[in-house]
MIMIKE-567897 format. One record per residue (C-alpha): residue in one letter; y, z, x. Coordinates in steps of 0.02 Angstrom, whole numbers, plus 32768, in hexadecimal, padded with zeros to 4 digits. Example, Ala and Ser with C-alpha at 12.3 -4.5 7.8 and 13.67 -1.06 7.14 Angstrom:
<nodes>
A7F1F81868267/S7FCB816582AC/
</nodes>
This chain:
<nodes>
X83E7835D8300/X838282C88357/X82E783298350/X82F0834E8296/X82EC82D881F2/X831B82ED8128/X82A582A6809C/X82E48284800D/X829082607F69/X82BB81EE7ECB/X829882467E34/X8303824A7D93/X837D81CA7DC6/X83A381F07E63/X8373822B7EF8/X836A82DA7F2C/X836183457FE1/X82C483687FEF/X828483A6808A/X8292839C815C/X821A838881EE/X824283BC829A/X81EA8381832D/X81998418839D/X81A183AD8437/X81BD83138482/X81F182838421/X819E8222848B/X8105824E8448/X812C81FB839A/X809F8207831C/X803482828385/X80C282F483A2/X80AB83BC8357/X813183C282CD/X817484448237/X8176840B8198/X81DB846580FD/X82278462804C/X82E7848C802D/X82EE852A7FF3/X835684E47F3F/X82D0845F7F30/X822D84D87F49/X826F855D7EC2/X82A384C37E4E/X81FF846B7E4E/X818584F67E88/X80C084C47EA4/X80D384017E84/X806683987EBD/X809A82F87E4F/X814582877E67/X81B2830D7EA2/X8140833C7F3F/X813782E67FF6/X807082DB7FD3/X7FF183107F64/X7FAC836C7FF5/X805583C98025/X8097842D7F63/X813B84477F5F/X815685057F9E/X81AA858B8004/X8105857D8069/X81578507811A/X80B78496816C/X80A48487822B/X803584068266/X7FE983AB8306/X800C830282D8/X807D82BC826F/X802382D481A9/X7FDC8232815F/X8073821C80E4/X810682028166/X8095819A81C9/X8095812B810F/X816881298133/X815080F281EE/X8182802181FD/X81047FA8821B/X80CC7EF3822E/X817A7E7D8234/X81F67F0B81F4/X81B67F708292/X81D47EF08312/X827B7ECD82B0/X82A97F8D82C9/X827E7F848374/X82E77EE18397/X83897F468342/X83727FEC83A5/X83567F858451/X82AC7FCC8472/X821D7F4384B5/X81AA7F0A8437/X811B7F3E8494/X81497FEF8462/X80D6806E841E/X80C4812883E9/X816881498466/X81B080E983E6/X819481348343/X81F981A48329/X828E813B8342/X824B80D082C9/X823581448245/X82E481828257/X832580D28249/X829F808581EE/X826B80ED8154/X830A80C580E2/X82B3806B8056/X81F58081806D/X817C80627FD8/X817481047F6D/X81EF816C7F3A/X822281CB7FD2/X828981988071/X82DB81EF810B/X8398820480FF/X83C281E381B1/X8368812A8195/X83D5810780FB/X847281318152/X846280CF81E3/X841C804D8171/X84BA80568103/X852F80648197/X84E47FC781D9/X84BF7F4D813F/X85377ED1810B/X854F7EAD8052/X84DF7E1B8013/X85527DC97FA5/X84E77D277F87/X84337D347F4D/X83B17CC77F60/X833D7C5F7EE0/X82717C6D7EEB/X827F7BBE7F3A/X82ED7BE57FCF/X827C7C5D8007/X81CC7C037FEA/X821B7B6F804B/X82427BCD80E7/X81A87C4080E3/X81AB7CC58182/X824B7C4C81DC/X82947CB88116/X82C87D5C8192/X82F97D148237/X837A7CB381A2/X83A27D448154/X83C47D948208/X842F7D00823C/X84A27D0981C3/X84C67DC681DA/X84547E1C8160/X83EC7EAF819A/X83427E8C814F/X82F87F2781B1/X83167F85811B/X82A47F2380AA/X822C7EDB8113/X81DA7F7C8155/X813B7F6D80EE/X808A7F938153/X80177F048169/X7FE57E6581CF/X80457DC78176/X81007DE58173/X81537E2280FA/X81F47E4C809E/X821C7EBB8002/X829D7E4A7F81/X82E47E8C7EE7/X83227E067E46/X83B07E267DFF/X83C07E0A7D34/X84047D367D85/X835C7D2D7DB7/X83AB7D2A7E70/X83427D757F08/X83947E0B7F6A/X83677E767FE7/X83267F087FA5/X838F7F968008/X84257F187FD8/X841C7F177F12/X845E7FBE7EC6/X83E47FE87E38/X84597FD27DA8/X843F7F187DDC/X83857F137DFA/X83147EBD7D82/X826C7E947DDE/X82337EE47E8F/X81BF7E647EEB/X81737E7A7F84/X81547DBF7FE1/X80F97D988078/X80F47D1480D5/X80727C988122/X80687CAA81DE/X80887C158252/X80037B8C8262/X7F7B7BF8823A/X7F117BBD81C4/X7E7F7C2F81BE/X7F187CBD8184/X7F777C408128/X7EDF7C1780CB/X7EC77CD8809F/X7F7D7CDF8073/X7F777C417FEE/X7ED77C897FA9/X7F0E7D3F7F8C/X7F637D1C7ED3/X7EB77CD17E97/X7E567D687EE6/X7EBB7DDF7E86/X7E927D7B7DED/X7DF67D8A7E0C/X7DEA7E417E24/X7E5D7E437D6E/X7DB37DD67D2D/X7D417E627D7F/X7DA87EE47D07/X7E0E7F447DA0/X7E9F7F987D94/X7F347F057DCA/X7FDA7F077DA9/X80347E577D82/X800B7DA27DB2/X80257D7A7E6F/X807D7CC77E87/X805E7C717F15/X80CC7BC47F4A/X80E17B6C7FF3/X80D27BE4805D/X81027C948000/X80A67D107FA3/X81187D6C7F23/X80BA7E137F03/X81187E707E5B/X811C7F2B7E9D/X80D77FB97E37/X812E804B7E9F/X81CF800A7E3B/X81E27FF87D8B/X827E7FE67D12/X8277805A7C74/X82F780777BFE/X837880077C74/X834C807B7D11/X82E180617DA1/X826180DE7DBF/X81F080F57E65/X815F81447E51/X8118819A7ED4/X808481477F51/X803481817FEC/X7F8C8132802E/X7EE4816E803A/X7F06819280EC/X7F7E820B80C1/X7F1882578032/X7E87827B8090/X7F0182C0810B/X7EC98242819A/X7F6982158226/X7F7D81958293/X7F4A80E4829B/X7E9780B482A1/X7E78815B8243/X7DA7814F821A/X7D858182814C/X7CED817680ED/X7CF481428028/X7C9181F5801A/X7D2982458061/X7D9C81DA7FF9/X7D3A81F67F5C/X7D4082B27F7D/X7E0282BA7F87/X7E1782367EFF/X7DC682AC7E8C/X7E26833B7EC1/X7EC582D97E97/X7EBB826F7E01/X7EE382937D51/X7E3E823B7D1E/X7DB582507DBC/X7D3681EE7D38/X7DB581667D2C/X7DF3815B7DDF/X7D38816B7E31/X7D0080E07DC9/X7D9480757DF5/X7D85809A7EB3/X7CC080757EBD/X7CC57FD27E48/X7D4E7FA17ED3/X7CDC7FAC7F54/X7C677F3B7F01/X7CFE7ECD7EF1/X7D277ED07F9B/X7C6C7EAE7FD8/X7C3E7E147F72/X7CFD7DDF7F80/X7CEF7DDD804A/X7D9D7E5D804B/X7D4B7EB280E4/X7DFE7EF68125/X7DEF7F9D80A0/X7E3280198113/X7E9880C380D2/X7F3E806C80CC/X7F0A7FC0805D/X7EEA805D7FC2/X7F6080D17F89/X7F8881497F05/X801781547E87/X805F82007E42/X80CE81E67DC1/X814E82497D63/X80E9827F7CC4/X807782BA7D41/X7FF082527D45/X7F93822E7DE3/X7F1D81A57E10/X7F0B80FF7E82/X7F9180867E72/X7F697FD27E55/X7EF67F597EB9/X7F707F0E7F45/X7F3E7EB57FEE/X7EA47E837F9F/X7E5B7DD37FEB/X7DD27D828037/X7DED7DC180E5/X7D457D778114/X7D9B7CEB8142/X7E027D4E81CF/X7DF17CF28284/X7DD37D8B82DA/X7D527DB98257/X7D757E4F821D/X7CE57EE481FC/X7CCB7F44815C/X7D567FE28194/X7D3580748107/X7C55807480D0/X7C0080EC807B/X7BB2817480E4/X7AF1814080B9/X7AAC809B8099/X7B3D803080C4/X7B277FB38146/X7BA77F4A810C/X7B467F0D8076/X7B387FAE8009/X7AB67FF17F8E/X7B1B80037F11/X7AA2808B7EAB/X7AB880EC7F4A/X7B7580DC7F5E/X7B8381177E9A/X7B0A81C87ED1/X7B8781C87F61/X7C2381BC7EFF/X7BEF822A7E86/X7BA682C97EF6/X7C4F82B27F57/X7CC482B47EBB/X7C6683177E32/X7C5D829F7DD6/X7BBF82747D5A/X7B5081EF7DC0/X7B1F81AA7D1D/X7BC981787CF1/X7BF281247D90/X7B4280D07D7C/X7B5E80887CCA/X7C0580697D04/X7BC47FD87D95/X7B347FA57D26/X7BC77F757CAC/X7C167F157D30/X7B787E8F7D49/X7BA17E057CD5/X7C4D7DFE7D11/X7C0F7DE27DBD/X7B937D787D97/X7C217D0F7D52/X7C7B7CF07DE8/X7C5C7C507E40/X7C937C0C7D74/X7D3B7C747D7F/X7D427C307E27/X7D517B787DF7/X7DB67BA57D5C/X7E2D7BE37DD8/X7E307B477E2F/X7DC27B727EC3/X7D697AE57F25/X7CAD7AF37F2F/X7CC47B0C7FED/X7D187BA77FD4/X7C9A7BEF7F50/X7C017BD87FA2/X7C047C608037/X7C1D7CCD7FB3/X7B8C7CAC7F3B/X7B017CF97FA0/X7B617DAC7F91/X7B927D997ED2/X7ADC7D757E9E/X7AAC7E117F07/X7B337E737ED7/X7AEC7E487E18/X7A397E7E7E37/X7A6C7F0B7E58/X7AED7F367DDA/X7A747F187D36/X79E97F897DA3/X7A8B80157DA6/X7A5180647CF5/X7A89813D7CD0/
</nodes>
């Protein structure tokens, strides 16, 4: 039926029926449209009560238990296309790019055959199957560095359907490639697993812009840095003319198989829909807690992030540029550091999105973002305190990792004035 759509989830090699989700009325309402939300009856009494891998969403347990809601929950909003692969979708379903919520749910019926995570919609993979042409060539790292964003009007040209990789949320465009054991570049909806060696996730400099391109070519040294700072990052990011080759962390090859682990953003934890959705870090530390394997751990992480993304200038730290990962051994927690760059330098100059709900003005104190933290989480203040006071000599180091890394003094210097603030008071953060 047009009104109703299948999820299916990847777990134990393949994937499985999952659940549906019926609209109540009008499509035309897309994301803000009532809707019914339920578990197949075979998959609720084989995986009863799980909240891990094998559910939609932490906040939705597998169960007999259906869920009716007024707007469309945060983790099928984390399916919906956007950036490029949105305005690609449109484009193939004949609907004007200036389209918006009247759109959406035609896009997530067509668009949500390969999302990030481990679950898609089975009406979006078979129209996606029905409509994708066998790539039967791949592509080196070169090929697609060299032509930058002109990579998926190419792609397009010669008959592939890159709307099935390339519907990854953001601002810079972008396009999910998988390498095959050649070391040859695919698209990732067109490379069956048994081929699939590395899953990469590349975006592209936009245009003539240099204030973004600028962001872009510095995002691979930012992560670094945030590795130097002791965060939680997944592999090196390679940047080269004008591409940034992200490895993914939502895939990963064990044993010879792929296995996707399970994301959904802190939007959809803390159960916020829509776009523009307004969350605190007190909300997100409360729901973090209630969710992760390790709350110590994971609160820790998230504040000594923020202090990362405050003397780092990454002021564009809204609920979708964080996520969590729940993976098959059932532990839960947040996923990696991605989109993590100096966003200060943004033309349009972007404000601090997600503060604390006291004492943040942009600038934190960070002794009263770790009482924060801790009376929204549970957890002990004093570990979250020793935790940042730990953190000072690294930061204190910065502007030196910063030319180690190649950085011009011109680039380090807006910086400075934050990291020697951000180290006072770090070593005054003592439990």
């Amino acid at each position: 039926m047009d009104n109703e759509i299948t999820f299916e989830i990847f777990h134990s090699g393949e994937w499985h029926t999952a659940a549906s989700m019926n609209l109540l009325e009008a499509a035309t309402a897309g994301w803000k449209s009532r809707a019914y939300l339920g578990y197949a009856l075979d998959y609720a009494l084989a995986h009863p009560a799980q909240r891990g891998a094998r559910a939609l969403s932490w906040t939705f347990p597998v169960s007999l238990q259906p869920l009716s809601v007024r707007t469309w929950p945060g983790f099928v909003m984390d399916l919906l296309p956007q950036g490029y692969g949105r305005l690609e979708l449109l484009r193939q379903l004949g609907l004007s790019s200036r389209a918006e919520t009247d759109a959406d749910w035609a896009l997530l019926r067509h668009g949500a055959a390969n999302p990030v995570g481990n679950c898609r919609i089975r009406e979006a993979y078979t129209w996606l199957q029905e409509r994708s042409p066998p790539q039967r060539q791949g592509f080196s790292f070169a090929e697609v560095a060299q032509r930058g964003e002109a990579f998926t009007e190419h792609l397009a040209a010669h008959g592939l359907f890159v709307a099935g990789s390339s519907g990854v949320q953001g601002e810079w465009p972008k396009i999910l490639l998988t390498e095959d054991n050649s070391g040859a570049l695919f698209l990732d909806h067109a490379l069956p697993d048994t081929l699939a060696q590395r899953h990469w996730l590349v975006k592209f400099a936009r245009g003539q812009d240099s204030a973004l391109n600028r962001i872009l070519s510095l995002e691979a040294t930012w992560m670094e840095l945030a590795r130097f700072l002791g965060l939680r990052v997944h592999d090196r990011l390679v940047f080269t003319q004008r591409a940034l080759f992200i490895p993914r962390f939502d895939r990963e090859r064990v044993a010879g198989n792929v296995v996707r682990h399970a994301q959904e953003s802190l939007y959809a934890l803390c159960e916020c829909s829509g776009f523009g959705a307004k969350l605190s870090h007190n909300t997100a530390c409360h729901w973090l807690a209630q969710a992760a394997t390790d709350p110590q751990t994971e609160i820790l992480e998230y504040l000594k992030r923020d202090v990362a993304n405050v003397v780092l200038g990454n002021k564009d730290n809204h609920g979708r540029n964080t996520a969590i990962q729940r993976r098959a051994d059932g532990w839960v927690g947040l996923t990696p550091l991605f989109d993590f760059a100096p966003m200060v330098f943004h033309p349009d100059g972007i404000a601090r999105n997600m503060r604390w709900d006291q004492h943040d003005q942009g600038h934190p104190d960070w002794r009263a973002a770790a009482q924060q933290a801790a009376d929204a989480s549970g957890v002990s203040c004093a570990f979250l305190l020793n935790g940042l006071h730990a953190m000072a000599d690294q930061v204190s180091q910065l502007p030196e990792q910063m030319r180690a890394l190649g950085m011009t003094e011109t680039d380090i210097q807006p910086f400075v004035p934050s990291i020697v603030e951000a180290e006072r008071q770090l070593r005054a953060c003592n439990g």
